[in-house]
N, C-alpha and C positions, 0 to 999 in steps of 0.2 A: 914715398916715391912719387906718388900721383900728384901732391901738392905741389913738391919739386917741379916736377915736367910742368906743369900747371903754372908757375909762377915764373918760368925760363920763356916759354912761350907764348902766354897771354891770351888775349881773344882769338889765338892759332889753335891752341889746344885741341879744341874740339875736332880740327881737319884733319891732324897730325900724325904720322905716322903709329905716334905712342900708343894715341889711343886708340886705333885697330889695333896693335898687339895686346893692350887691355881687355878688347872686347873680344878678340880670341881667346886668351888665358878664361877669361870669365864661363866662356860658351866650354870648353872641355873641364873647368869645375865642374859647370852645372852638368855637363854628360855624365861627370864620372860621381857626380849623386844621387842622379838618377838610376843608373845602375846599382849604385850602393842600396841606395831605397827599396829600389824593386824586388833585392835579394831580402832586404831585412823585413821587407811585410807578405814576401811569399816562398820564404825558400819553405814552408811546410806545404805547400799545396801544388806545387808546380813540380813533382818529382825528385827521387834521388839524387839526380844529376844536377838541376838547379840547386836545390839544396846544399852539395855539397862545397857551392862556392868555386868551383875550377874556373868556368865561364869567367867569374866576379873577376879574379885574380889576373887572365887576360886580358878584360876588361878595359881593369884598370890600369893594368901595365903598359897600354898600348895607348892609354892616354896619358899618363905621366910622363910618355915619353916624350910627348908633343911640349912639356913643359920643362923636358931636360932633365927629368928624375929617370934612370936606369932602373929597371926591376927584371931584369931578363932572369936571374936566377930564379926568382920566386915562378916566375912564368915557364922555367922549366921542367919546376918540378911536378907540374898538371898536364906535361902535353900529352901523354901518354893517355890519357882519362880524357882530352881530349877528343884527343884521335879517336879512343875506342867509342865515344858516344858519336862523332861524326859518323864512324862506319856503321853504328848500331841504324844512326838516322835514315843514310841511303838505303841499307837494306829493307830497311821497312819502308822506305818511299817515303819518308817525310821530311817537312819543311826543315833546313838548318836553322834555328828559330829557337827563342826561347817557349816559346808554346808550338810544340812539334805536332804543328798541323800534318794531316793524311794530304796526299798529293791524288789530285785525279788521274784515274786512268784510263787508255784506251786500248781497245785490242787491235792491234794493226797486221793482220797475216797471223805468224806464228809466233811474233814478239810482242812486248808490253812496253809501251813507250809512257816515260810517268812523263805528264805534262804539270807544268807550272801556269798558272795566271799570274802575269805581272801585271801592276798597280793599271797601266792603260788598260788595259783589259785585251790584249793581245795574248797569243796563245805562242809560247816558246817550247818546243823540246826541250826537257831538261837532260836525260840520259834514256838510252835503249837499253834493255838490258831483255835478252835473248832467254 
C-alpha cells in the first residue's frame, strides 16, 4: 500500500495526506504495545487488578477502534471489574492510574478535600468528600 501511494505521488509523498494517516495508524500500534508490554512484564507485580488484564482489554479496544477494528463486546465483558476497581480507587483516594498512587490530603474544616498535583505543579481539587 505504501509503495503504491509512494509511486502515484512522487516526491509529494512525504507532504501528503497518506502519510499523516501512516503516521497515525503507527503512533496507536506503538500505544497499543506499549500497553501490551507493560502488562506482559508486570502483570505479577503491579497487583490483581493489573494482572488481570481488564485495563489491557479496554485499552486496547479503544485503540483498535481508532483503526476501525470493533471490540466493544470483549470490552464489555470487563466493565463491571472496571467499575468496581475505579470505585475501590476513589474510596481509598487514589490516583486512576496504573500504579495507584495515595492522593494528598488536607484537612479543611470538618471535610477532607483529596487534592491532586498536576504535572505544572498547580494544585486542583479533585473531590470533597464530607
Amino acid at each position: 500500500e505504501q509503495q503504491e501511494t509512494e509511486q502515484r505521488l512522487g516526491g509529494d509523498y512525504s507532504r501528503s495526506p497518506e502519510m499523516f494517516e501512516q503516521a497515525e495508524r503507527y503512533c496507536v500500534l506503538h500505544a497499543a504495545a506499549c500497553c501490551l508490554l507493560m502488562w506482559l512484564y508486570n502483570r505479577e507485580r503491579l497487583g490483581e487488578f493489573f494482572g488481570s488484564g481488564a485495563w489491557l482489554v479496554w485499552c486496547l479496544g479503544r485503540l483498535l477502534s481508532k483503526l476501525g477494528i470493533e471490540s466493544r463486546s470483549e470490552m464489555r465483558e470487563h466493565e463491571g471489574a472496571m467499575a468496581e476497581e475505579l470505585e475501590r480507587l476513589f474510596i481509598e483516594q487514589r490516583l486512576f492510574s496504573i500504579v495507584p498512587l495515595q492522593l494528598a490530603q488536607s484537612n479543611v474544616g470538618s471535610e477532607t478535600t483529596i487534592t491532586a498535583y498536576v504535572v505544572s505543579g498547580t494544585r486542583a481539587d479533585a473531590a470533597a468528600i464530607s
